[in-house]
N, C-alpha and C positions, 0 to 999 in steps of 0.2 A: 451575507447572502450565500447561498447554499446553491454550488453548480460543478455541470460536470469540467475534470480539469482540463487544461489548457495546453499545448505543450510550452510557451510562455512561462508556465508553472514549476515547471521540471527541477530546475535550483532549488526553489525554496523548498519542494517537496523530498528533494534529496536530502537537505538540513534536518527535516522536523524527522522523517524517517530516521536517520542519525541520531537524533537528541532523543526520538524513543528509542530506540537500539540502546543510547547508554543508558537510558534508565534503566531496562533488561539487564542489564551487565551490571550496574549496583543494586540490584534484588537479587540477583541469581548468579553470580560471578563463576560458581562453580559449571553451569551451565552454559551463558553467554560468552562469548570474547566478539571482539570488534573486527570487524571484515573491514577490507580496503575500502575507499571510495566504488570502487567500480561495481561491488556489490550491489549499495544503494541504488545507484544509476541504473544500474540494469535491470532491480524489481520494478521498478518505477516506468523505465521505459515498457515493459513486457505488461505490466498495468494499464501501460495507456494503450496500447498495439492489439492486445489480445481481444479477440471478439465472445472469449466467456467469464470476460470481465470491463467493470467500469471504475473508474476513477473518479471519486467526487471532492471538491475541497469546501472547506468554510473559507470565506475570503470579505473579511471583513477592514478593511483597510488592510488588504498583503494578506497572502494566504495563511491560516494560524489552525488550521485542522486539515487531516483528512480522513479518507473511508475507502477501504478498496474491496470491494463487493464482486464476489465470484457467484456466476449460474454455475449448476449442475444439472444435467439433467441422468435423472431417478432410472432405470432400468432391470430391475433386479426378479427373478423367480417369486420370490415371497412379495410383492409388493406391485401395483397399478405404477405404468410410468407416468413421470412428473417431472 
């Protein structure tokens, strides 16, 4: 089931964040290196708090995905706002 997250969620969402971080850092090593715990904690909080974004998880027995989805809104000279 597919909803938005919980702060209940926070842990596990802290983990999978982690576990893609080290995937990044065994594809791109020269690019990634691994941030403390506080790092993850804190994208994750600032995901859940922030009102130009949302937090969605997959939570199919225990959360095993997520999405974090930012608005923007469009304002530019060359272009209709959006």
């Amino acid at each position: 089931m597919i909803r938005k997250a919980e702060p209940k969620d926070r842990a596990q969402l802290v983990d999978l964040f982690t576990e893609l971080h080290r995937y990044h850092i065994n594809l791109k090593p020269e690019y990634f290196k691994m941030p403390d715990k506080s790092y993850f904690e804190g994208q994750i909080s600032s995901a859940m708090l922030r009102d130009d974004k949302e937090l969605w998880v997959n939570d199919d027995n225990g959360v095993n995905a997520f999405a974090i989805i930012r608005f923007t809104d469009v304002d530019r000279a060359d272009r209709y706002p959006y």
